[in-house]
C-alpha positions, 0 to 999 in steps of 0.5 A, spaced: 557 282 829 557 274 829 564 273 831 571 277 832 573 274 824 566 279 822 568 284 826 575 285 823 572 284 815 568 289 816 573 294 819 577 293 812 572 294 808 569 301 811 577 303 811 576 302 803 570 305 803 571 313 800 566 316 806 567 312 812 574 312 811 574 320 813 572 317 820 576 318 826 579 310 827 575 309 833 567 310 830 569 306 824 571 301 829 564 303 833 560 301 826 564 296 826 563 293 831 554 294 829 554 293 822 552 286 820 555 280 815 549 278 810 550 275 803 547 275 797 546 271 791 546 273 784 540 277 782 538 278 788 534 285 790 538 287 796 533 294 794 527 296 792 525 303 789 518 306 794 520 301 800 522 304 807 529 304 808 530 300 814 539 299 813 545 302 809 550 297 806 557 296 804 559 292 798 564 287 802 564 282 796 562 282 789 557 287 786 551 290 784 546 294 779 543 301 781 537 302 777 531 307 777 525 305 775 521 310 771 513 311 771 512 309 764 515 302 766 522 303 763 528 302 767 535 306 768 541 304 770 545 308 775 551 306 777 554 299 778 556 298 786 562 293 788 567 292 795 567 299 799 561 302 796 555 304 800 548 304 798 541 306 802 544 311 806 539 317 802 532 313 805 536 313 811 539 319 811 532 323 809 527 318 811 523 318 805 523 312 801 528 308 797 529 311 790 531 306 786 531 298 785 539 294 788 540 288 784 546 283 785 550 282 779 554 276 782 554 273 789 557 276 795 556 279 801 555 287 804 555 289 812 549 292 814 547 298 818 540 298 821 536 304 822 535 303 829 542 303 830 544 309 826 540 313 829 544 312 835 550 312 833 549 318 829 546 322 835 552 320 838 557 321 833 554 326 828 560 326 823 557 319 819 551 324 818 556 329 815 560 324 811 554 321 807 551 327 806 558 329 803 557 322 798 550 324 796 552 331 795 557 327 789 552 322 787 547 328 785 547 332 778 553 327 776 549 324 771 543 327 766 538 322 771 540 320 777 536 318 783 531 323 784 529 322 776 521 322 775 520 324 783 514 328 784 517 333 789 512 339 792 507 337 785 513 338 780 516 332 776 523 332 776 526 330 769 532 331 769 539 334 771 541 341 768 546 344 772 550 343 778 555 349 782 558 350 788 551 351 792 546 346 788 545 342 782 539 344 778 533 340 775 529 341 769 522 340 773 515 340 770 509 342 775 505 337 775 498 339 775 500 347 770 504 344 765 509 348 767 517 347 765 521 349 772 528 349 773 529 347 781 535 349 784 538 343 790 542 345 795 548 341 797 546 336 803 553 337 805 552 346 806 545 344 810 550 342 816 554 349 815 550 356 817 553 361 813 552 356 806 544 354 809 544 363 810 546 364 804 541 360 801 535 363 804 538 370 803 538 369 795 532 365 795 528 372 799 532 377 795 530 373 788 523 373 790 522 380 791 525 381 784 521 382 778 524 384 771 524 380 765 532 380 764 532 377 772 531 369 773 524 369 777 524 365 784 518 363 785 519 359 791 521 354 795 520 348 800 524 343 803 525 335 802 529 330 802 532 334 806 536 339 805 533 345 800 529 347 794 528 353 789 523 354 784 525 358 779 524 360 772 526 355 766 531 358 761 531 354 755 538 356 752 544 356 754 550 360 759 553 366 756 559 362 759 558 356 753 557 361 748 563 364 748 567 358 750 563 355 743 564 362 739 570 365 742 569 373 741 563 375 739 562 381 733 560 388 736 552 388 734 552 381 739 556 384 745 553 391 745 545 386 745 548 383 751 551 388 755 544 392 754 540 387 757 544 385 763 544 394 764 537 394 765 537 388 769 543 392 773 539 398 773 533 394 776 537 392 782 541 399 784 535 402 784 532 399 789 539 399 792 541 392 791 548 390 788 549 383 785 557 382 786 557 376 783 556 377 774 560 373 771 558 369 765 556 363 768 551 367 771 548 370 766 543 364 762 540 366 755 533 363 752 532 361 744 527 368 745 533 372 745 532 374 752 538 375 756 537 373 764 541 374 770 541 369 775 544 366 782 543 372 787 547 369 793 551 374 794 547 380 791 546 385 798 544 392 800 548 396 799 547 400 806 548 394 808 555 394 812 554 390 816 553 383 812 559 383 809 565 382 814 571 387 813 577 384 810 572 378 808 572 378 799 567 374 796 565 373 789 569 370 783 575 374 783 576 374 775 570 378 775 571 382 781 573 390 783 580 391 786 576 393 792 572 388 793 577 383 792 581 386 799 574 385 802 573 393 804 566 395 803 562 395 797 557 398 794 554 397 786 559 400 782 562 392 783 557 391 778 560 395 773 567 392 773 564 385 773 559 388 766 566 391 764 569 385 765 564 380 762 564 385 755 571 385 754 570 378 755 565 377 750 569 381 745 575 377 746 573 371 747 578 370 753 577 372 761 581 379 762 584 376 767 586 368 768 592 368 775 590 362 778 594 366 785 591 372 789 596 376 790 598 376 782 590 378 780 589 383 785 597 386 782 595 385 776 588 388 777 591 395 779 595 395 774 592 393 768 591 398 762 586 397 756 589 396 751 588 400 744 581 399 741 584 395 735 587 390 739 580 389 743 576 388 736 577 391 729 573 398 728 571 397 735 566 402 737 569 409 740 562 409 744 563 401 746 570 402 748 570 408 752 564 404 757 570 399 758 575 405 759 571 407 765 567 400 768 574 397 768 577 403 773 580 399 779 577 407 783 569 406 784 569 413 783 571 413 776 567 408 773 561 413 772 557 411 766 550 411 765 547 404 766 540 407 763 544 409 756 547 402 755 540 400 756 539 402 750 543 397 747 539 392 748 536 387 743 534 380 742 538 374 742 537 368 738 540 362 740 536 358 737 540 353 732 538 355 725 536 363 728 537 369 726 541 371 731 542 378 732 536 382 730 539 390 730 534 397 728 535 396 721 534 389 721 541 386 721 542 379 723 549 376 726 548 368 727 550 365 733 549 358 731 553 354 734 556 348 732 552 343 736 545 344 737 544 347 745 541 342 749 536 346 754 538 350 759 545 347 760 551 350 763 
């Protein structure tokens, strides 16, 4: 830098600075003792979208528009950057052009990183790497468009962001050359860094391209950019089961019973071919305005000989849905999936989750002990049939839960989400409407 007054500005910025602040003293000051005072008029580009990224900056003074530039011309502004924000560090970290246009609102100055230097001092100290990542994991999905809008990534056009979880965020894509509607599953830059999440990923990515089954979401493949990680998966156009009922509340028989008979076949599908999924919950289950109901999200799905994939005393999954058993990490096999669907039906009926302890040790106490309440309290002329398959999935003893997923599967019928719809089409032409209150955006979650 120019001078020791430099140095120490600088300093004082990236202890602002949500990332950089993460760091130990001694980098920060090692960055800023490289990191360059430069200033700037208002608007000034600091940026341009489709350049090469030769630096990052921190916002020492005033401040600037992020904006995305579309193919048609139009622009989209992203956010507005001022004193310890950071932009540029996606060219840098990924090595692929800018994605968007830095303009300066109002005069001021940054601190710039040059790419020749970061790449040494990250080699050297790879906790910068990992704490941009972690900014970019929180800059994707935060918005419907974001940086990656209208990108062509492996020839699909992203259009925008549909969901974001735990693992990834999600993109409605359309491949460029078919026409064909996508949805593309993003793995967070900052799990590409942690083997157990990267394995995760790929494992889910091999087990659902094996798949084939119309109440499965189809993986189709994946690739890399960006770098981190990409699914190619089905498009679904409707909403999450999770929405539904946080919309409806408790749904009538006829609606819970054409639900749980689609997600049965999907299960039968899997067990048979000796896979448990371990993870059904209501936000893993997405819904098309054709009425077809699809499991999704086989990141924990496994073998279920395979022992040895899951650490004894380990638990995973969503604890709400899971089995006593596999909350206390024992050795699972698919009856699992027959509490979770136990689980999802009750919810479905009720319109709350059967369990809502936030603690560990109270959910797995109340797990053991729990009893069904009376058919009445579930849901008015609530079925003997439909009740008896709660009695027996909910079991916290695997060897009690003996129902026949063949049987349930009959149950399945279309759902209609579509705003408008019939609804519920049952053997004798009966109709329930779930139309909601707002019309369903496509494929939200």
């Amino acid at each position: 830098m120019s001078g020791e007054t430099d140095r120490l500005a600088c300093s004082d910025v990236l202890a602002g600075c949500q990332a950089f602040s993460r760091l130990p003293l001694s980098v920060r000051d090692l960055l800023s003792a490289f990191m360059v005072r430069q200033s700037f008029q208002t608007g000034e580009v600091l940026m341009r979208q489709g350049e090469q990224g030769t630096n990052l900056m921190v916002i020492g003074r005033g401040s600037a528009q992020v904006t995305l530039r579309l193919p048609d011309g139009s622009e989209r502004p992203l956010e507005i950057v001022s004193r310890g924000d950071i932009v540029g560090e996606m060219a840098l970290l990924t090595r692929d052009p800018r994605t968007a246009d830095v303009v300066a609102l109002e005069a001021g100055e940054a601190f710039v990183l040059s790419a020749d230097v970061f790449e040494v001092l990250t080699s050297r100290h790879p906790d910068i790497s990992v704490v941009l990542t972690d900014l970019l994991t929180e800059r994707f999905g935060r918005q419907q468009i974001d940086a990656l809008g209208q990108k062509v990534l492996h020839g699909y056009r992203v259009e925008e962001c549909i969901g974001r979880g735990g693992m990834g965020t999600v993109y409605r894509a359309v491949h460029e050359e078919s026409g064909e509607r996508v949805a593309l599953k993003m793995m967070h830059h900052r799990l590409v860094y942690d083997p157990d999440a990267l394995a995760r990923f790929q494992r889910e990515a091999d087990i659902a391209e094996s798949l084939a089954h119309k109440n499965i979401v189809r993986v189709y493949g994946r690739f890399s950019d960006y770098k981190t990680y990409f699914m190619v998966m089905e498009f679904c156009d409707g909403p999450t089961l999770g929405r539904v009922i946080r919309e409806w509340g408790g749904l009538q028989e006829d609606a819970v019973r054409a639900v749980i008979g689609q997600l049965a076949q999907a299960l039968t599908y899997l067990h048979e071919r000796d896979l448990a999924h371990r993870d059904l919950k209501p936000s893993n289950v997405l819904l098309t305005h054709a009425g077809r109901v699809k499991l999704a999200d086989f990141g924990l799905a496994r073998p279920v000989y395979a022992r040895k994939l899951t650490l004894r005393g380990v638990a995973v999954g969503t604890p709400a849905y899971m089995a006593p058993e596999q909350i206390a990490g024992r050795n699972v096999d698919s009856s699992v999936d027959i509490y979770a669907l136990g689980c999802l039906a009750y919810e479905l009926l009720t319109g709350a989750p059967m369990f809502d302890e936030e603690e560990l040790t109270a959910l797995i106490y109340k797990k053991m002990k729990w009893e069904l309440p009376p058919r009445a309290e579930i849901l008015e002329d609530l079925s003997e049939e439909l009740y008896d398959v709660l009695r027996m999935s909910l079991s916290s003893r695997p060897q009690e839960r003996r129902i026949r997923l063949a049987e349930i599967a009959g149950w399945a019928q279309p759902l209609d989400t579509d705003l408008g719809g019939p609804g519920i089409e049952g053997s004798e032409g009966s109709t329930q409407s779930l139309q909601p209150p707002d019309h369903w955006p496509d494929g939200v979650t």
